[in-house]
C-alpha positions, -999 to +999 in steps of 0.1 A: -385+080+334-410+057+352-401+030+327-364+032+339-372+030+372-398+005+369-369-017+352-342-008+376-373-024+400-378-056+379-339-060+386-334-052+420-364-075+429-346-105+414-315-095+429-329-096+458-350-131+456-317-146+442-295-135+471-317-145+498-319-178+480-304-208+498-268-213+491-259-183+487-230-181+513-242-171+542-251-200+568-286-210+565-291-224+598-292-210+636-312-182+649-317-150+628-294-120+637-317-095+627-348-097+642-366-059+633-388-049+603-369-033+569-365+000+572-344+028+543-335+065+551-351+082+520-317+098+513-305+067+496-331+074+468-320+109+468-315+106+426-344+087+421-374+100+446-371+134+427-377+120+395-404+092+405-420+092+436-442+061+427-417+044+412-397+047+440-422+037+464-430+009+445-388-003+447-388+004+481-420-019+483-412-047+466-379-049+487-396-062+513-395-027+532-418-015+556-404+014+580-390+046+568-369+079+575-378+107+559-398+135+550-427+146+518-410+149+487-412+182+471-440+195+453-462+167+469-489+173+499-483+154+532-518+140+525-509+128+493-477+111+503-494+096+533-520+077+508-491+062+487-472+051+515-505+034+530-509+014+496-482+002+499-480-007+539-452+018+548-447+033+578-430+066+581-418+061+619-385+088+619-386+120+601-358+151+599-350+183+605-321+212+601-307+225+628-319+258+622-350+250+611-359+231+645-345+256+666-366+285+651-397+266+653-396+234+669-431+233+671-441+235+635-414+204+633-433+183+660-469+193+639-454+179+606-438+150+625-469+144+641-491+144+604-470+119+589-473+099+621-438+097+630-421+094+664-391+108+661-374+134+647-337+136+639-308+166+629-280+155+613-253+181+612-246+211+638-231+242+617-195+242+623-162+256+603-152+226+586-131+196+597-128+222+630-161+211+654-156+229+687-163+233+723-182+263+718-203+244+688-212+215+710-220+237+744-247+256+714-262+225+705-263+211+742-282+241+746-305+240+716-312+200+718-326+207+754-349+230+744-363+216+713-358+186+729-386+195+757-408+208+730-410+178+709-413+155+742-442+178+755-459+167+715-452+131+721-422+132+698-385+119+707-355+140+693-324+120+683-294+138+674-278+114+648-239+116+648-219+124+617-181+119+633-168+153+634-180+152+672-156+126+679-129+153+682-108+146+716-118+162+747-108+160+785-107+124+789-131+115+761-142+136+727-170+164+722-200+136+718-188+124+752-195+162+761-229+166+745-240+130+757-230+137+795-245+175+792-278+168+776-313+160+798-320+123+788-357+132+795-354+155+759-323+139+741-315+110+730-296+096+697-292+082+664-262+058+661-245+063+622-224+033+623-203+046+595-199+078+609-189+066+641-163+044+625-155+072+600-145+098+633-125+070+647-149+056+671-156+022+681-198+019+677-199-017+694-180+000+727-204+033+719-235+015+719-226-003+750-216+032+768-245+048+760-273+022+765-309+037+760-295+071+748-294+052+717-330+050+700-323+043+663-296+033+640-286+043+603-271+007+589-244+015+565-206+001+561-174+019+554-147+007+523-125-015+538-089+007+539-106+035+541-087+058+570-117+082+585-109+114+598-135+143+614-144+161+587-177+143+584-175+132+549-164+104+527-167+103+487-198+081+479-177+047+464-168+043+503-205+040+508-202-002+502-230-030+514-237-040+547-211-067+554-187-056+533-164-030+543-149-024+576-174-026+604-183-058+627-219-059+616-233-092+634-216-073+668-228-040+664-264-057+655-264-082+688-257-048+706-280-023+693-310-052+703-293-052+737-294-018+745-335-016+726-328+002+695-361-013+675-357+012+643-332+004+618-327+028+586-305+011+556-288+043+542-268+039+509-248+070+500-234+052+469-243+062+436-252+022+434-284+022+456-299-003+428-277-027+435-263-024+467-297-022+486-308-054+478-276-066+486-276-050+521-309-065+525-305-097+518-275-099+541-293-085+569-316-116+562-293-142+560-269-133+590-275-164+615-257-171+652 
């Protein structure tokens, strides 16, 4: 198994020398558009971390990234993962949580996020009858957010709530993460812009990033299958999962914007089943985009 992956390395490092390569495409002159260090949600090695956790450290390594999201891979100690990531000069500077597991104990969740030295932590889906997010379901979270939301602040940790566009159902003048924005304590609450899923539940992120200003602290850099008509369900089969650039969200608008309003943490998240190819990819367009 670690000889596949170390090959599936091999290739996805000359992918990505060859793509950033000079004439390649993209325009090789004017300032850089992306201006932050690499970062990778750990989800998108979701078939592979399981399997390999050095192997996969090494990929995400040799891809020139140094930030990530996530947490320590099962059956491994936090000490343990901490080394490897050190060897390697990676950073763990975001980290997750369920729902219900942060509000049963938000504090063991701001100790762990505090040993792998991360300063935030983020939930990614509020329980909810499917494809039917409510008024009730967003008034609970409210609710919850502000309270974990002061414990983690009182450990030096920032909680984002990361959208997943099922909140974008229509409410009063505006839609339930209107709601949730208006109704939680900025002091304990801020957010994590997915800029698929905000396309995916019909929002516009470019117009959400500039409504929402310094709510926003970090950003999970993914595109959506051109075509591809969203809806509020919240999911989307993984071949609409394509790399950054290609599918159907302004990219070089939504990046400008995001460095506007200070988000300085940027997660690539490839929910493809074609992470070795598509992350490289992804990368080297991030590094080529010009103004």
């Amino acid at each position: 198994m670690h000889f596949t992956i170390t090959r599936r390395l091999f290739a996805a490092a000359l992918l990505s020398l060859s793509l950033s390569a000079p004439g390649t495409g993209w325009a090789q002159s004017g300032k850089p558009v992306y201006t932050f260090p690499l970062g990778v949600q750990t989800y998108t090695y979701r078939n592979m971390m399981p399997k390999d956790v050095v192997g996969t450290l090494d990929l995400i390594k040799s891809l020139g990234i140094t930030e990530i999201e996530g947490g320590v891979p099962k059956g491994m100690s936090t000490e343990e993962f901490l080394k490897l990531l050190k060897e390697r000069g990676i950073k763990v500077t975001s980290t997750g949580a369920g729902y219900e597991q942060i509000v049963k104990d938000p504090e063991a969740v701001a100790r762990q996020a505090k040993a792998l030295g991360a300063k935030y932590v983020m939930v990614a889906w509020i329980p909810h009858q499917k494809s039917n997010f409510s008024l009730e379901n967003a008034k609970q979270a409210v609710a919850d957010f502000n309270r974990v939301g002061k414990v983690l602040k009182d450990n030096g940790i920032t909680f984002c709530y990361h959208n997943h566009g099922y909140e974008f159902q229509p409410y009063e003048d505006g839609t339930l993460f209107d709601y949730m924005v208006k109704n939680t304590d900025p002091k304990y609450v801020s957010f994590e812009m997915d800029i698929l899923w905000a396309q995916h539940g019909g929002a516009d992120p470019v117009a959400l990033l500039k409504k929402y200003g310094s709510r926003w602290k970090l950003m999970h850099l993914k595109d959506l299958k051109k075509g591809v008509k969203g809806d509020l369900s919240g999911g989307t089969p993984p071949e609409n999962d394509v790399v950054l650039g290609d599918g159907q969200i302004d990219m070089p608008a939504v990046l400008e914007t995001a460095k506007k309003v200070g988000i300085k943490h940027y997660y690539i998240e490839d929910e493809s089943n074609h992470e070795d190819v598509q992350v490289p990819k992804s990368i080297a367009y991030l590094k080529n985009l010009r103004k």
